[in-house]
Steps between C-alpha positions, in 0.01 A plus 500: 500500500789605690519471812852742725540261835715341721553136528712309804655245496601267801889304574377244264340685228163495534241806488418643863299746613632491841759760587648324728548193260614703204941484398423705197244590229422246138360811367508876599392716194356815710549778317797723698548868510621715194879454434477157729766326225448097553895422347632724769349449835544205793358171546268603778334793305545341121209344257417158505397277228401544162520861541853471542541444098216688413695813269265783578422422895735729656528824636161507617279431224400160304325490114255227492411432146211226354399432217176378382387391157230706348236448238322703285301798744656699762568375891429695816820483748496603823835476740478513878723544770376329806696484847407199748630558864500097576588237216276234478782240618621692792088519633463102449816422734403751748161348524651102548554694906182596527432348848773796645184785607752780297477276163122404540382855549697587237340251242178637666556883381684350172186283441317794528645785330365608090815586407771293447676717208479861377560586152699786524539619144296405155477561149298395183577531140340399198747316206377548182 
């Protein structure tokens, strides 16, 4: 699975998901707008992490390849492309300040809400 986020990091390296905490970002592998060129643009806008060295991340599009081992028979993939408004992470620190009334009726409509992700594109193929 890959998963396009943005980590923070705090003064002394460690992952935060408090804004107000955060001096920069371990990983930030969002996919940018077309033409967005990673080798060209500032430190406050650029691509953090592993994406950084990743050849065919730039200018707004990623290939993701796996490869599986097959057998004798055929295999059913299917490919989706889910978005998540809240990362798991960022919910579970929010919710350590659940005694302020904002955070706990948050957690409340959080709690209850079906969705926590959409899939926003899928596709299956047989390989023979």
């Amino acid at each position: 699975m890959q998963v396009y986020e943005p980590i923070m990091q705090d003064v002394n390296g460690a992952v935060t998901y408090t804004l107000l905490r955060a001096a920069g970002y371990i990983k930030d592998n969002r996919i940018p707008p077309a033409g967005f060129d990673k080798n060209v643009v500032g430190d406050d806008i650029r691509v953090a992490g592993a994406a950084m060295s990743d050849p065919d991340f730039n200018l707004g599009s990623d290939t993701i390849t796996y490869r599986v081992p097959v057998g004798a028979g055929s295999l059913t993939v299917t490919a989706e492309l889910r978005f998540q408004t809240l990362a798991y992470g960022y919910v579970k620190d929010l919710f350590h300040d659940q005694d302020d009334p904002e955070v706990a009726r948050f957690k409340r409509l959080y709690d209850g809400a079906a969705i926590r992700s959409e899939t926003l594109a899928s596709v299956t193929t047989l390989v023979p």
